[in-house]
C-alpha positions in Angstrom: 58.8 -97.2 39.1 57.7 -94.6 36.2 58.4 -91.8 38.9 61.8 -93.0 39.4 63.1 -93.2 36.0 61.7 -89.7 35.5 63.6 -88.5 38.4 66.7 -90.4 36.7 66.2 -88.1 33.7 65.9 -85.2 35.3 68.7 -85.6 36.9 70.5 -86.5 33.9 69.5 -83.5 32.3 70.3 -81.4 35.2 74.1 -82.9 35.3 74.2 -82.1 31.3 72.6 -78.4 31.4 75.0 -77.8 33.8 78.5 -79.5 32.3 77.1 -77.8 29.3 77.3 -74.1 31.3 80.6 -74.5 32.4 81.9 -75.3 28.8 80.4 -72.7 27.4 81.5 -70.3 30.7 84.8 -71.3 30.0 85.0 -70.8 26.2 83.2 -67.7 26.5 86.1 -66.4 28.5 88.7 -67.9 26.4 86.9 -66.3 23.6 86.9 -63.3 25.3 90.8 -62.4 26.0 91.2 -63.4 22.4 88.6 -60.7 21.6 90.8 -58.4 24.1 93.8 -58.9 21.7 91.9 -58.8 18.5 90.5 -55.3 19.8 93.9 -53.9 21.4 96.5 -54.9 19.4 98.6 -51.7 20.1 98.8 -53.2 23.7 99.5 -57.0 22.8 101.4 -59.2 22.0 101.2 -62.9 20.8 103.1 -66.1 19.9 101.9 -69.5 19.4 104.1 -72.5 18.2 102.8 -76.0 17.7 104.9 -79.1 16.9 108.0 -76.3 16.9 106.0 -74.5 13.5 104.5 -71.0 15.0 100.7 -71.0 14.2 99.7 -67.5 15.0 101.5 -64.6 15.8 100.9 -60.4 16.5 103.6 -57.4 17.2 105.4 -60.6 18.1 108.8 -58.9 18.0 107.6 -55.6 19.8 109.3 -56.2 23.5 107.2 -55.3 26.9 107.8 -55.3 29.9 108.2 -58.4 31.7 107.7 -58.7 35.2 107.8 -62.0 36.8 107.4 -63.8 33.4 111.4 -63.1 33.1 112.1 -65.4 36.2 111.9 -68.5 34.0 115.7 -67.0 33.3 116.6 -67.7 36.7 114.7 -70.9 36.7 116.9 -72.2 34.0 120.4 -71.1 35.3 118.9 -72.5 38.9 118.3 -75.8 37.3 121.7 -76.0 34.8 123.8 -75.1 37.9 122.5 -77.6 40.1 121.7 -80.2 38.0 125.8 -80.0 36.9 126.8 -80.2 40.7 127.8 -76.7 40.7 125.4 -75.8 44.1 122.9 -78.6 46.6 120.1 -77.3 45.6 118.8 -79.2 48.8 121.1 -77.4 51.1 119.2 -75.0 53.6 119.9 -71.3 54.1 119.0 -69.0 56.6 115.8 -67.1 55.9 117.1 -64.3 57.1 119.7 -64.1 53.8 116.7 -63.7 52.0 115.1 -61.0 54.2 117.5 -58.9 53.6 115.4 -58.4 50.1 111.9 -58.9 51.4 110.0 -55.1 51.4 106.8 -55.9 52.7 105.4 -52.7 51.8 105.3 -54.1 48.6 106.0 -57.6 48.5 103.7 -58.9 52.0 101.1 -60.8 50.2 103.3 -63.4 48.5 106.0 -63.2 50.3 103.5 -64.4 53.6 101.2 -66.7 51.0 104.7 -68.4 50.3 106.4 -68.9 54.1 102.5 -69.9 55.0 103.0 -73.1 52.3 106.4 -74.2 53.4 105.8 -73.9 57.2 102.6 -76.4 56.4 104.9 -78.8 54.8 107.7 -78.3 57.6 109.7 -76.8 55.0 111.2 -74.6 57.8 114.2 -76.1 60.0 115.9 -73.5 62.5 114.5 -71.0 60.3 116.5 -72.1 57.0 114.3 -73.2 54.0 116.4 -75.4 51.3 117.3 -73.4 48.1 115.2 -75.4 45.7 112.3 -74.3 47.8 113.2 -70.6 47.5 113.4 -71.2 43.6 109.9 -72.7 43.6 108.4 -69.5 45.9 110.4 -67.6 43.2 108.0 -69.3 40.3 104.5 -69.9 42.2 103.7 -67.1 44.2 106.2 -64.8 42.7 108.4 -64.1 45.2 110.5 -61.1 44.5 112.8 -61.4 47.3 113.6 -65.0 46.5 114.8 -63.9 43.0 117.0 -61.2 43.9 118.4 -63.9 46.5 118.8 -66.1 43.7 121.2 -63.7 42.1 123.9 -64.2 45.0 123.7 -68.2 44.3 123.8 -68.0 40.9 125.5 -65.0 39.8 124.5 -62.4 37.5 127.1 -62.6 34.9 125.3 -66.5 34.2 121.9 -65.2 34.2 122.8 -62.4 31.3 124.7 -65.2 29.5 121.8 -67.4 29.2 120.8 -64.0 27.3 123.3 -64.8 24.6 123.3 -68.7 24.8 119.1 -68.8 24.2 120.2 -66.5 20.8 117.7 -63.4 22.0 118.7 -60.5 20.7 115.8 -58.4 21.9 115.9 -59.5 25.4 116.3 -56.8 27.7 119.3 -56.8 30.5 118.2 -58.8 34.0 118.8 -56.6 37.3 117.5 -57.4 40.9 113.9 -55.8 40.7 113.6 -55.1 44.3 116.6 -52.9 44.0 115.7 -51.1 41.6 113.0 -50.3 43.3 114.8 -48.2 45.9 115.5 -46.0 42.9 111.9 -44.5 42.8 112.6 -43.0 46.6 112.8 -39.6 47.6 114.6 -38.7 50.9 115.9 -35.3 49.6 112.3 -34.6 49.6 113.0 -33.4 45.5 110.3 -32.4 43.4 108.8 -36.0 42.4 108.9 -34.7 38.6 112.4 -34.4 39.0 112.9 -37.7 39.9 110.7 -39.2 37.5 113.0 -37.5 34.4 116.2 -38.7 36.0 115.2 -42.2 36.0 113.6 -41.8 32.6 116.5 -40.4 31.1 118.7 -43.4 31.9 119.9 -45.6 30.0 119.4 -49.3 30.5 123.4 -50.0 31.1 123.1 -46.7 33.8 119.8 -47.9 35.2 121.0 -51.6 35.2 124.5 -50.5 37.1 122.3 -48.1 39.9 120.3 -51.4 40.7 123.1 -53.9 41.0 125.1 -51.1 43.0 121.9 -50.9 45.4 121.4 -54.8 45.4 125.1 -54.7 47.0 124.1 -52.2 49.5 120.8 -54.5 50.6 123.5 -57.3 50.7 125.0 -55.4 53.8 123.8 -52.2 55.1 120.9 -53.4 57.5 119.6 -49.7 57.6 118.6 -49.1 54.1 115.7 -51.2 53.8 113.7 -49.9 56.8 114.1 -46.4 55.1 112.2 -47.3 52.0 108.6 -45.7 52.0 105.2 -46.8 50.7 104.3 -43.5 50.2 107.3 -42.7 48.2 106.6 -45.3 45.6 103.4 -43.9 44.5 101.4 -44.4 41.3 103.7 -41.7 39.2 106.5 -43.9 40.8 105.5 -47.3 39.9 104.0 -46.7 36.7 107.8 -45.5 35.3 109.3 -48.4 37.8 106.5 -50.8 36.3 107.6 -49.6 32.3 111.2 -50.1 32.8 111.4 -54.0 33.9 112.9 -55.7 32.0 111.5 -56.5 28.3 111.3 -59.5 26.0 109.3 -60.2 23.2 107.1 -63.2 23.0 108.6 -64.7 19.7 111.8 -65.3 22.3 109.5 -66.2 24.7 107.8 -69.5 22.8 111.8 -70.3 21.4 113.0 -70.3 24.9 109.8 -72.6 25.7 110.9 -74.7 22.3 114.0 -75.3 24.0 112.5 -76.4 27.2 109.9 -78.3 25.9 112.1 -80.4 23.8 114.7 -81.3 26.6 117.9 -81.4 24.7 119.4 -78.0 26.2 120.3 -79.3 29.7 121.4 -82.7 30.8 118.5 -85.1 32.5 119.6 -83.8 36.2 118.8 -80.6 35.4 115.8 -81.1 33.9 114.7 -82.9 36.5 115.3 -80.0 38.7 113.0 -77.6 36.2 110.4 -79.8 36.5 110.2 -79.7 40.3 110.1 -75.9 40.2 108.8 -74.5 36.6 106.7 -77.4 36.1 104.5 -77.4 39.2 101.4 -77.2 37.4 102.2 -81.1 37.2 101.4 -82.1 40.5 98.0 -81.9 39.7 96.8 -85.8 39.1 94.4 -84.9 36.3 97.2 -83.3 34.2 98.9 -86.8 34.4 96.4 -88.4 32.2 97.1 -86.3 29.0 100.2 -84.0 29.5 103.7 -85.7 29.9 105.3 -82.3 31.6 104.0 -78.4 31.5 106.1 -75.5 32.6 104.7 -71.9 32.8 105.2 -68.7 34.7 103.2 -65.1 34.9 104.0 -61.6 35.8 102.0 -58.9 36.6 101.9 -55.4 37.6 98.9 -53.0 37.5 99.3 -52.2 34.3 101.6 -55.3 32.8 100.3 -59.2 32.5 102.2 -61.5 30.7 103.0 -65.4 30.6 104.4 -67.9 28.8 104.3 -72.0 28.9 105.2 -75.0 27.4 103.5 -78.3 27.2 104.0 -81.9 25.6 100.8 -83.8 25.5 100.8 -87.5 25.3 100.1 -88.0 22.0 103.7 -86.0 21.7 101.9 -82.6 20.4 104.2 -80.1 21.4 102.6 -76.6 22.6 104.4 -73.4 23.3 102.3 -70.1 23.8 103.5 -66.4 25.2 101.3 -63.7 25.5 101.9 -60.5 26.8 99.8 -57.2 27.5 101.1 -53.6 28.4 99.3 -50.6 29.8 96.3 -51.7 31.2 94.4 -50.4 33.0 93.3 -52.2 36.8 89.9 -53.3 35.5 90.9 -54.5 32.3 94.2 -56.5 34.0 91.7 -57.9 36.4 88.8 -59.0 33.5 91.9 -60.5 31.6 93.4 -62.3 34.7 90.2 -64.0 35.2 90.1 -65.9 31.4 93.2 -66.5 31.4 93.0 -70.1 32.4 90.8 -70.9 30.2 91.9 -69.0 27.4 95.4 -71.6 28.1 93.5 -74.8 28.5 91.7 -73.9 25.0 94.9 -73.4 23.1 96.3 -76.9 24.9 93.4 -79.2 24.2 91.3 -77.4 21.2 92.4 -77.9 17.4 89.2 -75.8 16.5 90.2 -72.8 19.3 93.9 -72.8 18.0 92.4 -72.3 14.5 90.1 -69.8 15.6 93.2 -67.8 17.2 95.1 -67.9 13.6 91.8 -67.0 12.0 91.4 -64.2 14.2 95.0 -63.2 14.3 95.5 -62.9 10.4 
């Protein structure tokens, strides 16, 4: 009998040594990408609002690149047009509509990851997906092509008046980034340096119209993509390609969150249609028992990681957080990629972490 209730201690002890590592594992990460920002401030950037008051704040109105962080744009126009009849955003279309963007030289991993999830769920019917699944590839595995489909459906003039309507006035202008892509290509076999200082010297109306102009061309001229090389679109070439997405600041970041999070911009069918692709994170059961909705989307390039999300808990304490980074270099995007999660889950559930990031940040 002794013996048994000193195996039920140890036991007991094992189970609390080791939820006692994994809290400490996961705030010493958290604590860790705050240390990143603390230390390279030059290259962050930082907003936190709670109960719509912002908390914390650093180079806040300095704008960086986005990357995929700038689809929540498209996510909202998505979700305002259907959710106001304007498209079925269960109607299918033909995958191939959206091939005519898909570069897998550059784009294979999620582009596969994606059509692997829907063709698990029977998503795919005579090889047509519905739209509201392309919008959702769009947000979760970042699916380039998707979005610069999305610009067909939803036209670009709406997405750059959403620009205007959200009040940014830092906000950078939205072009299809797989077009612009084609930019950094070199068939006259020029001197790459050459190249690199035309682009550069562009202004963002001339580099915005040369990507739209090229978007056109994808639309219909079926022997342009196969022409676009890997090789090409070196490191020289994606680091200038990488610097000149389009930029936003994270103070307009966490007041287009504000907006989300409090549901009074769009009418109750359109929200409904955010949640199902911006707030996926949901679907998890455990996030049901103290979260009433959570939206959030990442990009990322080699040398860019940034996010932004939004979260009501169900006490009603209202969360909005954007944090972005900019030239990085692989490891450090990596190390920081790995703590984010926890660095996010700290800031949602942890009075004495939020403090410790004002503390830190003043």
């Amino acid at each position: 009998m002794r013996n048994k209730k000193n195996v039920y201690k140890l036991s007991s002890l094992v189970f609390l040594f080791y939820f006692l590592s994994l809290q400490s594992i996961a705030q010493t990460s958290a604590d860790s990408l705050l240390d990143f920002i603390v230390k390279n401030k030059s290259r962050s950037s930082i907003c936190l609002s709670k109960n719509d008051t912002i908390i914390a704040k650093y180079n806040e109105d300095t704008p960086m690149p986005l990357a995929g962080t700038v689809y929540i744009m498209t996510a909202v126009e998505f979700a305002k047009q259907a959710g106001s009849g304007i498209f079925d955003e269960n109607s299918y279309v033909a995958l191939s509509d959206v091939n005519k963007y898909y570069i897998p030289v550059t784009d294979s991993v999620a582009q596969q990851a994606w059509l692997n999830d829907e063709r698990g769920k029977n998503h795919i019917v005579n090889d047509s997906i519905q739209l509201i699944n392309i919008a959702r590839g769009m947000l979760t595995y970042n699916c380039n092509a998707n979005a610069e489909y999305l610009v067909d459906i939803l036209g670009p003039d709406n997405l750059k008046n959403n620009i205007e309507l959200f009040g940014l006035t830092k906000h950078g202008a939205i072009f299809p980034v797989v077009s612009s892509m084609f930019m950094y290509q070199n068939p006259k076999k020029l001197k790459e340096r050459k190249i690199l200082d035309g682009i550069g010297s562009m202004t963002e109306e001339q580099y915005c119209k040369l990507a739209f102009e090229i978007h056109k061309a994808l639309e219909y001229d079926t022997l342009l993509k196969p022409k676009f090389s890997g090789k090409e679109f070196d490191i020289k070439m994606q680091q200038l390609w990488s610097s000149r997405l389009t930029p936003g600041t994270t103070k307009e970041y966490v007041q287009i969150c504000k907006i989300l999070n409090n549901r009074k911009f769009m009418n109750t069918n359109s929200y409904g249609i955010l949640a199902e692709i911006l707030e996926t994170a949901m679907e998890d059961p455990s996030k049901l028992t103290w979260l009433k909705h959570e939206g959030m989307k990442d990009g990322k390039t080699p040398w860019i990681l940034t996010k932004a999300l939004y979260a009501t808990t169900t006490d009603g304490t209202k969360i909005e957080l954007a944090y972005f980074f900019n030239q990085l270099t692989p490891d450090e995007n990596k190390r920081l990629s790995k703590w984010m999660d926890s660095f996010e889950n700290n800031i949602l559930t942890s009075e004495s972490f939020r403090q410790k990031v004002v503390a830190s940040l003043n």
